[in-house]
N, C-alpha and C positions, 0 to 999 in steps of 0.2 A: 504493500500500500504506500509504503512511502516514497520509493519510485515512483509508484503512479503519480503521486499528487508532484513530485518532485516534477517531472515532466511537464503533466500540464499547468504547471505555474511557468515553467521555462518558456513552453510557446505557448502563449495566450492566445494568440488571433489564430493559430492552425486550430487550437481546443476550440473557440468558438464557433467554428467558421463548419466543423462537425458534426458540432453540439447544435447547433442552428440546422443543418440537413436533417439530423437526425428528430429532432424537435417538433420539425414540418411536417417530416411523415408520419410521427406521432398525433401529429393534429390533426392529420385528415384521417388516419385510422376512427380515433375519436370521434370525429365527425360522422363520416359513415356509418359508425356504428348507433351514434345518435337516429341517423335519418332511417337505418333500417329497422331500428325498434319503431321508431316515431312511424312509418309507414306498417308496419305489423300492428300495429296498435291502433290507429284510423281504421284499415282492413279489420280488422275482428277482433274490437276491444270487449264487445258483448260475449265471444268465447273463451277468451282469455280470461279474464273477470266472474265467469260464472260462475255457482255451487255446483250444477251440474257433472255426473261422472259421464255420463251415456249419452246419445241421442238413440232413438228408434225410430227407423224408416223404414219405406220398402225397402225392400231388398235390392230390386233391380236401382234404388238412385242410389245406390253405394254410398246414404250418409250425406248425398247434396239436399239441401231441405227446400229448394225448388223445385225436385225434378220427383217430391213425395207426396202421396197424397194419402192420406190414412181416413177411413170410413169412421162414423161413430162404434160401428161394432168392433173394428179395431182396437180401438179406444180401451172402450167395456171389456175387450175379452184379456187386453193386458193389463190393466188398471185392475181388474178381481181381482187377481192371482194374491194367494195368501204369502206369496216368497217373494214379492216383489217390494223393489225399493218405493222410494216415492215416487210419483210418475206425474208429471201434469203437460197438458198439449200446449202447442205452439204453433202457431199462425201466423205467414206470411205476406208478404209480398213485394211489390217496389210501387212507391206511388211519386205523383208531381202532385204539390200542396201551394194553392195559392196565397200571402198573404197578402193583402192592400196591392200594390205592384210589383210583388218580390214572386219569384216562381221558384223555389225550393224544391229540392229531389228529397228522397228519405224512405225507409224500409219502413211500412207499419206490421207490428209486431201485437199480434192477438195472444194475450197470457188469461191463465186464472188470476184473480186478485186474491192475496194471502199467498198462493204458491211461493218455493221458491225461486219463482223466474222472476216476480214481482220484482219492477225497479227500488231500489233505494233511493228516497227523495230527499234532494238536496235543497228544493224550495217550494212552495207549495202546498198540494194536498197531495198524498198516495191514492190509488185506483183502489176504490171499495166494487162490490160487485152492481152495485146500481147505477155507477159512474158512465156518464155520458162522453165526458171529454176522454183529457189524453197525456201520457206524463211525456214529455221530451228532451234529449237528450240537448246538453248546457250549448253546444256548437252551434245550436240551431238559434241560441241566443247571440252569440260574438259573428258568427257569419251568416245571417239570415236576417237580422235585427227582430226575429219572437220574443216578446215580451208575455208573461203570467196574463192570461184572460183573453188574447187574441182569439181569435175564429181563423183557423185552416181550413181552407176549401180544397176540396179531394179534388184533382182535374181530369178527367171533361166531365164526370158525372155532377158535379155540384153540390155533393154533400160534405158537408161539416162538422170539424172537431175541434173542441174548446181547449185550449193549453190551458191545465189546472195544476201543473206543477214539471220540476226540473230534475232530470236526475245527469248524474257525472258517467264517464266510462260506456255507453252506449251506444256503438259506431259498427254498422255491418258492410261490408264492401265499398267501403270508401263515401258510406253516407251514415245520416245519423240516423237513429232510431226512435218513432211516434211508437209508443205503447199504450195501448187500448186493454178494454176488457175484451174476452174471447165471444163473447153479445155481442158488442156491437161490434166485432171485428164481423165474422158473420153476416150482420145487416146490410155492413157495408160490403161484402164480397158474398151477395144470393147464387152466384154461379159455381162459387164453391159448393152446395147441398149440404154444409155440414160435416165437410172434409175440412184435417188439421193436416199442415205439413210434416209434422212431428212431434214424438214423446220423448221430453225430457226427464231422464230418470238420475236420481241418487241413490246410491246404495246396489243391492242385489240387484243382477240381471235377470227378471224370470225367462220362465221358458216361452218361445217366441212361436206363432206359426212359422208356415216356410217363406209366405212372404214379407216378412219383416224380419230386420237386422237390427241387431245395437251396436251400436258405434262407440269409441272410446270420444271424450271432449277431444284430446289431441288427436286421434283421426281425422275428426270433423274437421277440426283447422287445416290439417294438410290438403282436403279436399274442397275446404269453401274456391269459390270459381276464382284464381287469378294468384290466389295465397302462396301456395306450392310456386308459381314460375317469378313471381314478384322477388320473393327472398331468395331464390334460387339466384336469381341474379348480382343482387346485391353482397349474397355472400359469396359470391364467385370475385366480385369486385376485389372485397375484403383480403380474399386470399391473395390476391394476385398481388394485394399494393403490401402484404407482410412477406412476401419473399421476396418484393423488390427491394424492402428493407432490409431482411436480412443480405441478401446480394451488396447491396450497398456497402451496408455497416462490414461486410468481411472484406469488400474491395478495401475501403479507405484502409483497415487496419493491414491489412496485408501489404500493400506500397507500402505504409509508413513501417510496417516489419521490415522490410529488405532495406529501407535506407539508413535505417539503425543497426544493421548487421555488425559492421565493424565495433558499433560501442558494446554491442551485446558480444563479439568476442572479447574485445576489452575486459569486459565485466568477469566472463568467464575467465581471462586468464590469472586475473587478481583473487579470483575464488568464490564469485559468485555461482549458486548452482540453476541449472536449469530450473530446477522446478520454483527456484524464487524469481526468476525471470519472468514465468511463465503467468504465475501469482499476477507480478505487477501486472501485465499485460491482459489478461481477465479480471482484472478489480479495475482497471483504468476503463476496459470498454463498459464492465457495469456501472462506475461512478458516469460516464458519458453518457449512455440511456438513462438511467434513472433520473438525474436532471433533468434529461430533454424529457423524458414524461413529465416529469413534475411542471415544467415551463409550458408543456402544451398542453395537460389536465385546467391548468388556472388561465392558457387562454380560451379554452374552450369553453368552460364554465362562464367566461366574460363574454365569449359569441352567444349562447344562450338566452344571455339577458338584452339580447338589441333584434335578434330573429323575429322575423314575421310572424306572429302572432297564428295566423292558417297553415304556417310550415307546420308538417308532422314532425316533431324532434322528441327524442322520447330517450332520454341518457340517466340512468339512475347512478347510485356511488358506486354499486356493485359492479355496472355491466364498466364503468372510468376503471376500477380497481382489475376488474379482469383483464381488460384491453392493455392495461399498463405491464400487468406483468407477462402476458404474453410476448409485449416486444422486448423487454428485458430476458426475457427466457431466447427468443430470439435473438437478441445481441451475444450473449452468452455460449449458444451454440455455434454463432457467427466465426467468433474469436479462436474457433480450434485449429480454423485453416492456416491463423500466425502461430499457434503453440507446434506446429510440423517446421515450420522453420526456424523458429526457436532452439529445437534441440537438436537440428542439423548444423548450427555454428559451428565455425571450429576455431577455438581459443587462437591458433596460429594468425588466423585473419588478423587480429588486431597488432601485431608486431611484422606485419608483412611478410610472411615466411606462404611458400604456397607449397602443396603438396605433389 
């Protein structure tokens, strides 16, 4: 260590100059990893967040809860079951909501009231079973301008739904979520007959006819429309910008290995051993990333706070502290390509003698 720090005190502006590449890629790691929860999160913050262990669907919609349609005797023949968990239906669709001159997208979502699908209200009143209106998820406040007591107009049929309260975390494919009771979800969709798109269950799986499936929560997500290729991508991104770091962080170290050659025979022929050489040279690349995390953890936490308010950014301490020590683990592993030339010195170098 004290090599290391000997060093980078000697050249300052090469250390920064590192520390700063290394710091940048740190940033957009961070970043990315930001925007890919933040967009995970928009997409199907309603799965992520719920009590739910299972869905039940047909069969043939493998789990997509558009492409399910479950009869009421469906309902009835899985809901008896004495070995069943809790079970309550769910009701779909995608609708256009008018307010005043604002034309709004959004998933209305038909629940029982008391169930556990019931939203959590954050302002308002909760859906009791007599309840006409509709609780809405908070986005539809900051990007939509809905306010507590509005009137949404369903479009092109013209019927209508009261905002009676607000809830957080409610976002299904990249829109947010009107929760109704499962009455008037029904009312409002008669071409249904009294088909749900699916049964959300906690607890025991009962046993199922052959046309219906239960699905794990984290199934569903792999399968909602768009999820699966969406993160697919962006974790494809992810990867590719940490092995250009690591590629990086072992070039710089390895040129500046070979032009230290002679001091590291020096060192050797005075009686330094490899393996303290080796030391400095692995505590000097880990005091380098860890900085440059630390310098791009606190500026990313300050992008945060000036981001578009609509951006999906979604960064907890956990997912900062994971991302950190990954590329730390990665500098780390980086540095073994200078530990092969390290121990290939030969003490003669440094008094000019060749073999």
């Amino acid at each position: 260590m004290y090599l290391a720090l000997r060093e980078l005190q000697h050249h300052r502006f090469r250390s920064l100059l590192i520390g700063g590449i290394v710091a940048l890629i740190a940033f957009m790691v961070f970043m990315l990893t930001g925007l890919t929860r933040g967009l995970a999160r928009d997409n199907a913050a309603l799965l992520m967040t719920t009590n739910a262990t299972h869905f039940i669907t047909t069969a043939e919609a493998q789990g997509v809860f558009t492409r399910s349609f479950l009869s009421p005797e469906d309902v009835t023949a899985v809901s008896s079951q004495k070995n069943a968990g809790q079970v309550t239906p769910i009701a779909q669709n995608f609708v256009s909501l008018g307010n005043g001159e604002k034309q709004l997208s959004a998933v209305l979502l038909g629940i029982e009231p008391g169930s556990f699908m019931a939203p959590a209200v954050t302002e308002g009143q909760k859906l009791t079973a007599e309840a006409s209106g509709a609780v809405v998820d908070a986005t539809l406040r900051t990007k939509g301008g809905v306010e507590l007591g509005d009137t949404l107009t369903l479009k092109p049929g013209g019927e209508t739904v009261e905002v009676i309260g607000f809830t957080e975390g409610a976002r299904l494919n990249h829109q947010a979520v009107v929760f109704v009771t499962m009455k008037r979800w029904q009312a409002l969709n008669p071409r249904n007959r009294g088909t749900v798109n699916a049964l959300a269950l906690r607890g025991d799986v009962p046993t199922l006819p052959d046309d219906l499936t239960a699905t794990t929560t984290a199934a569903t997500l792999q399968v909602l429309p768009g999820y699966k290729e969406e993160q697919g991508s962006l974790t494809m991104i992810q990867v590719f910008l940490v092995v250009v770091a690591a590629f990086v962080m072992a070039v710089f170290f390895y040129v500046i290995t070979l032009q230290k050659t002679p001091q590291f025979g020096l060192l050797k022929a005075i009686g330094a051993s490899t393996r303290t050489l080796a030391t400095s040279l692995v505590a000097q690349m880990l005091l380098f990333s860890l900085l440059a995390v630390i310098v791009a953890a606190v500026i990313t936490l300050g992008m945060v706070q000036v981001l578009p308010s609509g951006m999906p950014f979604y960064l907890t301490n956990l997912n900062l502290l994971t991302a950190g020590a990954l590329l730390i683990g990665v500098a780390a592993l980086s540095s073994l390509l200078s530990l092969r030339s390290i121990a290939r010195v030969d003490p003669l170098i440094a008094i000019g003698t060749t073999t």
